[in-house]
N, C-alpha and C positions, 0 to 999 in steps of 0.2 A: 633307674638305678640297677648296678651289673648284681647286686646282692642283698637278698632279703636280710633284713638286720635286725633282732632283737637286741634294743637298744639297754637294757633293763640285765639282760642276761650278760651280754657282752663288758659293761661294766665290773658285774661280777667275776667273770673270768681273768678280767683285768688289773680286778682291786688291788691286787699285788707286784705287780710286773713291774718291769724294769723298765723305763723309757725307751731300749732298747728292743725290749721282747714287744714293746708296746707297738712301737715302729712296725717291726717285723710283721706282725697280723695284722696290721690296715695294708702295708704293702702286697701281704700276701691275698686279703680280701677284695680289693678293688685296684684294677688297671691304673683306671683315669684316677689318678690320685695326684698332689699335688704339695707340695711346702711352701709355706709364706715365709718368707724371708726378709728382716729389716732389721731384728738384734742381736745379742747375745745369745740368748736365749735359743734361737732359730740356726742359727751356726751349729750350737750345738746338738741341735736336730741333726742338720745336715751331716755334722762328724758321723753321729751313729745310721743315718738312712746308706750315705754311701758307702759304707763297713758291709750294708746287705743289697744293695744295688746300684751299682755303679752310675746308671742312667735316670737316675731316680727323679723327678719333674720338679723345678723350684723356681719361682715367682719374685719379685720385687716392686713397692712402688714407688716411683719416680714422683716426687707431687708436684715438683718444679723448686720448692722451696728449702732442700735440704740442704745441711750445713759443707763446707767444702770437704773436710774429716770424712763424713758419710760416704759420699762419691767415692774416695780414696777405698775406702772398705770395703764397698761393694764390689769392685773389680777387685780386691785383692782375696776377698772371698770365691771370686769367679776362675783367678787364676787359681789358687791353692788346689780347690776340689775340680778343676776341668770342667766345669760346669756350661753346658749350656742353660745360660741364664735369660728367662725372661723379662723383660724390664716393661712393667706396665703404667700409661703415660693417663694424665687427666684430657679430659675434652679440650681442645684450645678456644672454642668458640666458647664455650661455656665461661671459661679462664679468662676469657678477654671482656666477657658482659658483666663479669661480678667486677672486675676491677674498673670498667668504663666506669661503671654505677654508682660505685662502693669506694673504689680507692684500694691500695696495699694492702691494709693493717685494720680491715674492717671486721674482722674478728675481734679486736679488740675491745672493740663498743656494741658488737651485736651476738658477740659468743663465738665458740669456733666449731659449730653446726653445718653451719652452710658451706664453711670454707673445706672443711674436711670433706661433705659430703659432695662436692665437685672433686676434691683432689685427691679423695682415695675410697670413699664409698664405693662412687659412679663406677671407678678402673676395677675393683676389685668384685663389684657385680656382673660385671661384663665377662672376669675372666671365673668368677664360681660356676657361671651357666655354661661352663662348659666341660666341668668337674664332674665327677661324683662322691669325688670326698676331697679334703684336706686337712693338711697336719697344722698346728698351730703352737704355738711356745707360750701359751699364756698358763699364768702361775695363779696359782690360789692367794698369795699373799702378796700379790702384784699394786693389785688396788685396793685403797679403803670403799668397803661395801659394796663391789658392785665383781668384783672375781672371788668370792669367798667361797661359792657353792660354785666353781670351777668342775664338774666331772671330765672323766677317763675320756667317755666319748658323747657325742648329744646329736641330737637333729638339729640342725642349723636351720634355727626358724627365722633366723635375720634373713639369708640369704637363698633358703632352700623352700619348697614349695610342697604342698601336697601331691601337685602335678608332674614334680619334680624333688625328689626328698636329696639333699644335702645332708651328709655324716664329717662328722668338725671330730678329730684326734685330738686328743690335748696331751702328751705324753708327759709333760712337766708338771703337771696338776700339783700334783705333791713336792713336788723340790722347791727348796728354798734358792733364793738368790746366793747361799753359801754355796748349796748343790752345784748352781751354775758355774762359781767364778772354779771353785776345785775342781771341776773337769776341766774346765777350758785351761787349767794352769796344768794339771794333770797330761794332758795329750795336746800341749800347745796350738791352742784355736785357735785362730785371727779372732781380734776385737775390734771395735771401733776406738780409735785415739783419743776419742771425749771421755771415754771412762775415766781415761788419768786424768783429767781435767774437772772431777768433779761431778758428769753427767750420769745419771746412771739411768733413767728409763729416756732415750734419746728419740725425738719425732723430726716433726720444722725447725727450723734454724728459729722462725720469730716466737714460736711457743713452748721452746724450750729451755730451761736455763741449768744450771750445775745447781744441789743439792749440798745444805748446810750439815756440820754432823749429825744422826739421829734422826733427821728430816727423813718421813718415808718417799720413796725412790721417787711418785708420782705428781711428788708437789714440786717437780721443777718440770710439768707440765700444766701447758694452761693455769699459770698462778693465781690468774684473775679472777678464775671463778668455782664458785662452791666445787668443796674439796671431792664429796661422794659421786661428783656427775662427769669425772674424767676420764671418758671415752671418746675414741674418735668415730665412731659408728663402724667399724672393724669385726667388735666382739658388742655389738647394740643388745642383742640380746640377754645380757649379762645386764647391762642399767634398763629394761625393762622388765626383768623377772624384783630388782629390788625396789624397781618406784609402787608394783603389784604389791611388793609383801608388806611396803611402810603405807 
């Protein structure tokens, strides 16, 4: 790692800051830094990183199963900011043994563990170990029970190593979903087209579905199974510090 980091301190310096000021000191601390990019949320990264660096690094992944909308959004993401955008792809061998085995829609009967962790753990392993930090759009009030204690910044203990320590930015910790949509209506973001449709935290085309009034955002993900455990092993860390505390 290019920078010694007290993680403990740096939050505190942070406690206050602006998504924006937030940005600005990870970009300014580390090189190899990187933005994951798939929602709302993550655009709106993007709006304020390229405000302070034009060449700023940003990520996407490809799981093979995204809705036709999403596609659409991605490149129009790509064109807005000029982005050279990385699109990161799951194993195909991998992809071709779960489904010889298993079939399509074998999430549905055996959880969406396995499936996620070939089509976007694997990809997004492959590209942290070559990080040394990255930005992330996840919210405090995103999930029930498992993004509540969301901090500023953390050691990415999913993904990072002792041998190898990983720093996870989370500039949105504190914004609400209000937060989001008023900027993005504020300085006209691109969105993805499912949000008029109802969708409002959007993954795969088969585990996703649009959200009833007052329904929180994450129950038109993986509907099938208990409410607390909706993670794609992305942000894992977060459902292992809550399955420790219960």
């Amino acid at each position: 790692m290019s920078v010694n980091v007290d993680i403990d301190q740096l939050n505190n310096e942070l406690a206050t800051a602006s998504p924006k000021d937030i940005i600005r000191k990870a970009l300014s601390m580390f090189d190899n830094i990187a933005i994951s990019f798939s929602g709302a949320e993550d655009v709106v990264l993007i709006e304020m990183a390229t405000k302070i660096n034009r060449q700023v690094s940003v990520f996407t992944l490809d799981t093979g199963r995204l809705h036709p909308e999403t596609y659409l959004f991605v490149e129009k993401v790509r064109d807005h900011y000029d982005l050279n955008l990385e699109v990161l792809f799951p194993d195909a061998a991998a992809i071709e043994k779960l489904t010889r085995e298993k079939g399509l829609f074998s999430f549905y009967r055996d959880g969406h563990s396995e499936c996620c962790g070939i089509r976007k753990v694997e990809p997004l392993k492959r590209k942290l170990a070559q990080v040394d930090a990255w930005i992330t759009g996840q919210r405090k009030d995103q999930s029930p029970g498992t993004r509540n204690d969301v901090p500023i910044v953390q050691l990415d203990g999913t993904f990072g190593s002792e041998e190898k320590p990983l720093i996870k930015f989370n500039p949105l910790a504190n914004w609400t979903s209000e937060d989001v949509w008023n900027y993005i209506r504020m300085f006209d973001v691109p969105y993805n087209e499912l949000h008029s449709k109802g969708f409002i935290s959007i993954g795969c085309q088969p585990c996703t579905r649009p959200v009833l009034p007052n329904q929180h955002e994450r129950e038109g993900r993986w509907w099938w199974e208990e409410e607390t455990h909706k993670e794609c092993g992305l942000h894992a860390g977060n459902l292992i510090k809550t399955e420790q505390a219960d």
